[in-house]
Structure formats: structure tokens, C-alpha cells
C-alpha positions in Angstrom: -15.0 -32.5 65.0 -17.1 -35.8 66.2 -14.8 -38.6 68.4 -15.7 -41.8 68.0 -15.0 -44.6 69.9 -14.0 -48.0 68.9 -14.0 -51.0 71.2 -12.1 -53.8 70.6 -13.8 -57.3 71.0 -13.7 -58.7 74.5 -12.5 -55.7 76.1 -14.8 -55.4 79.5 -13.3 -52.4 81.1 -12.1 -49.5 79.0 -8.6 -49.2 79.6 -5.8 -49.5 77.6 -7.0 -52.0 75.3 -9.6 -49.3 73.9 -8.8 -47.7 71.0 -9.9 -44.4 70.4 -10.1 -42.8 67.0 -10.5 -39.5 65.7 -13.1 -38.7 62.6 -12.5 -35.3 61.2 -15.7 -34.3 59.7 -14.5 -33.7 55.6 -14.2 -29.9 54.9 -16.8 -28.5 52.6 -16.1 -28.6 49.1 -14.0 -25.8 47.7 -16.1 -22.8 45.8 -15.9 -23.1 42.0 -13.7 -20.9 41.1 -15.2 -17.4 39.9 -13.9 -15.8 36.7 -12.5 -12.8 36.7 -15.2 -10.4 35.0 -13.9 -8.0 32.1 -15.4 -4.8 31.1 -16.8 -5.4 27.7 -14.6 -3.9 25.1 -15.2 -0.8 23.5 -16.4 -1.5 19.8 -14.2 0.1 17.7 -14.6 1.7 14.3 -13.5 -0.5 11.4 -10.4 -0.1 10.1 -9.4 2.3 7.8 -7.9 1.5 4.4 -5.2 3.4 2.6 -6.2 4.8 -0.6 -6.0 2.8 -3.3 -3.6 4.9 -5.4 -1.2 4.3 -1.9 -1.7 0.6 -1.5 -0.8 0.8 -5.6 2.7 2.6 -4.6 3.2 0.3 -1.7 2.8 -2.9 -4.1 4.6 -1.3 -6.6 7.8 -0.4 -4.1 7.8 -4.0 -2.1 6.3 -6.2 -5.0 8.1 -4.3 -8.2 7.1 -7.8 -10.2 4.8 -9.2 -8.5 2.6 -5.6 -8.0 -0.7 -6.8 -10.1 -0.3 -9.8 -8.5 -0.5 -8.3 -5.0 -3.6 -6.2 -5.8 -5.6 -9.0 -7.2 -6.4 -9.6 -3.5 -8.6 -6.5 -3.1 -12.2 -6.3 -4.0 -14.0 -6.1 -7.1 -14.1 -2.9 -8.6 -11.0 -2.0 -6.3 -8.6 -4.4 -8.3 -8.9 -2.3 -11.5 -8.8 1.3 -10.1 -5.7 0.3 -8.2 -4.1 -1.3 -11.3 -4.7 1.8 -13.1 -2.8 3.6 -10.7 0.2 1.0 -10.8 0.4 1.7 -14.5 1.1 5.0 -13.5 3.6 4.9 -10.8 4.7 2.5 -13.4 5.1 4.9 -15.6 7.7 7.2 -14.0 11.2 7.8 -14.2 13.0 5.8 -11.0 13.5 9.4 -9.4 10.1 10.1 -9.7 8.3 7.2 -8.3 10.9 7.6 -5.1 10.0 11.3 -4.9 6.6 9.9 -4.9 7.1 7.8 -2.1 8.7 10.2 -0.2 6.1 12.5 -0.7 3.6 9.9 0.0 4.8 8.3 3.3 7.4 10.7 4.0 11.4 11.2 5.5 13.1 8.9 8.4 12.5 10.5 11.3 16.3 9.6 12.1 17.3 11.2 8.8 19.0 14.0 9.5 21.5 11.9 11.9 21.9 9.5 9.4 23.3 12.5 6.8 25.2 13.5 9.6 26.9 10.1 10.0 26.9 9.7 6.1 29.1 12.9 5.4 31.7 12.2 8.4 32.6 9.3 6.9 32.6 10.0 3.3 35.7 11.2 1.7 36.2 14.9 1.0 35.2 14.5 -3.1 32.3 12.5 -1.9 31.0 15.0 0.7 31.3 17.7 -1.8 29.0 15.4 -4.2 26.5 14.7 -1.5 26.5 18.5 -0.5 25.6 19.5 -3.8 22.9 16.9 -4.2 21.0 17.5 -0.9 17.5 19.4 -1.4 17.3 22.8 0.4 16.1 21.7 4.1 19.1 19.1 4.3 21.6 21.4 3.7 20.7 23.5 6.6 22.0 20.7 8.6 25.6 21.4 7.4 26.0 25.7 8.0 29.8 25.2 7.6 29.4 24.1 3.9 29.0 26.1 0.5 27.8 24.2 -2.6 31.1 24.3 -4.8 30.8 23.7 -8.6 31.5 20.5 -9.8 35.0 18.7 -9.0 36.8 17.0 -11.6 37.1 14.1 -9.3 32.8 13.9 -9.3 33.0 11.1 -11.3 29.7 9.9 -12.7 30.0 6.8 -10.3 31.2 9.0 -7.5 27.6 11.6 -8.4 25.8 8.0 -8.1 26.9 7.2 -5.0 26.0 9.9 -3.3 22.5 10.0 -4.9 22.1 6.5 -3.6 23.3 7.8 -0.1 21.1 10.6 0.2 18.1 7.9 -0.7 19.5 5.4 1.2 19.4 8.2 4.6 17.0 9.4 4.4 14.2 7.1 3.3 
């Protein structure tokens, strides 16, 4: 820190009418800021890309209409492979395109708790329905229950119900 003095104009004697005045020297300028360094990232392997006959099942499930449409976006020679795959899937009965999803891309992982939850609250008729139309690995969730021949309350809306709440739980 320097001092410096400052005399007023016809002071003689320093005294009182001196005025004294401080100079603080300026502080340095701050250091640029540094940036923080980053390891580089580790290059990774380009993505992979679903078989074509998948991203043809996939279009076909999400798109239904608008399927070709959806797989005019991949390359060339990609575009009409995957088409001929989407005629097809196109092909098949309903029940057999949703087998072929489930085979595909597989179960809920919450689908055994969501049968559970379906078969509490159906009605007894319905249960029996839903029971019956289970594939072998569900019904090992329910021990207490025997597969009972057909009621004459299984209506055909009441069978389609239950088929659409089995699909509905379990993809």
C-alpha cells in the first residue's frame, strides 16, 4: 500500500489543514478462469439396428396404415426387404401377428400381477373364461383352479373379453 500526501495550497506548517490520502495499489487482475478438463469420451460402437423383419413388425403394430409409409425412411435396398416382410406379417390372422409380437419382443414383466389383478376382479363366468384361455405357464399362477368345460353363460362376447384381457395383461 503507498500513502500519499496531499498538500493543500498555502498551507506552511503541516497540521490540520493537510490532507492525507490513502492510494491502495489496484489488486492484480483475476486469473482467467480455467475450464474444467474432461476425460475424452470413450468412442463407442455404432448403434445396432433391429432386423429388418422387426422394425417391419414394429411399423406394422404402431403404424397399421401408415406401415410402408414408415419404412420408406430406411435405406435403399432396406426399403424393399422390409416391405416384403410387412406383406407378410400382413398376411396373418390378428392372433397370429400378436403371437408374433409376443414372440418377438416378448411378455410384461408385470404380467403375471396384472392376471392376478384381472381374475380378482372379473366375475365368476368371466374367470372361468379367462382360466380356460390362459396358455400353460399362466395357469400355474392360479394352483387353486381346474379348467372346467365350457359354461353356458361363455357367451361368445363374454370368450372375447377375456381373450382381449389376457392380451391386454400381458402384452
Amino acid at each position: 500500500m503507498e500513502v500519499t500526501r496531499i498538500e493543500r495550497p498555502g498551507a506552511k506548517t503541516p497540521g490540520p489543514e493537510q490532507t492525507v490520502a490513502l492510494r491502495v495499489p489496484k489488486s492484480p487482475p483475476p486469473e482467467p478462469a480455467k475450464k474444467p478438463t474432461y476425460p475424452e469420451p470413450a468412442k463407442s460402437p455404432p448403434p445396432v439396428s433391429l432386423p429388418l423383419e422387426r422394425i417391419a413388425l414394429v411399423a406394422l403394430v404402431f403404424g397399421r396404415e401408415r406401415a410402408g409409409a414408415l419404412l420408406e425412411g430406411l435405406r435403399g435396398s432396406e426399403v424393399q426387404q422390409a416391405k416384403n416382410h410387412l406383406a407378410g406379417f400382413s398376411a396373418l390372422s390378428s392372433a397370429r401377428r400378436q403371437a408374433r409380437v409376443a414372440v418377438e419382443f416378448g411378455v410384461r414383466p408385470d404380467a403375471a400381477a396384472r392376471l392376478r389383478a384381472v381374475m380378482e376382479e372379473a366375475p365368476e363366468v368371466l374367470r372361468q373364461e379367462l382360466f380356460r384361455r390362459l396358455p400353460p405357464y399362466h395357469r400355474s399362477l392360479f394352483p387353486e383352479r381346474q379348467v372346467e368345460p365350457p359354461d353356458a353363460a361363455a357367451t361368445p362376447a363374454v370368450c372375447a373379453l377375456a381373450e382381449r384381457l389376457i392380451r391386454e395383461a400381458t402384452r
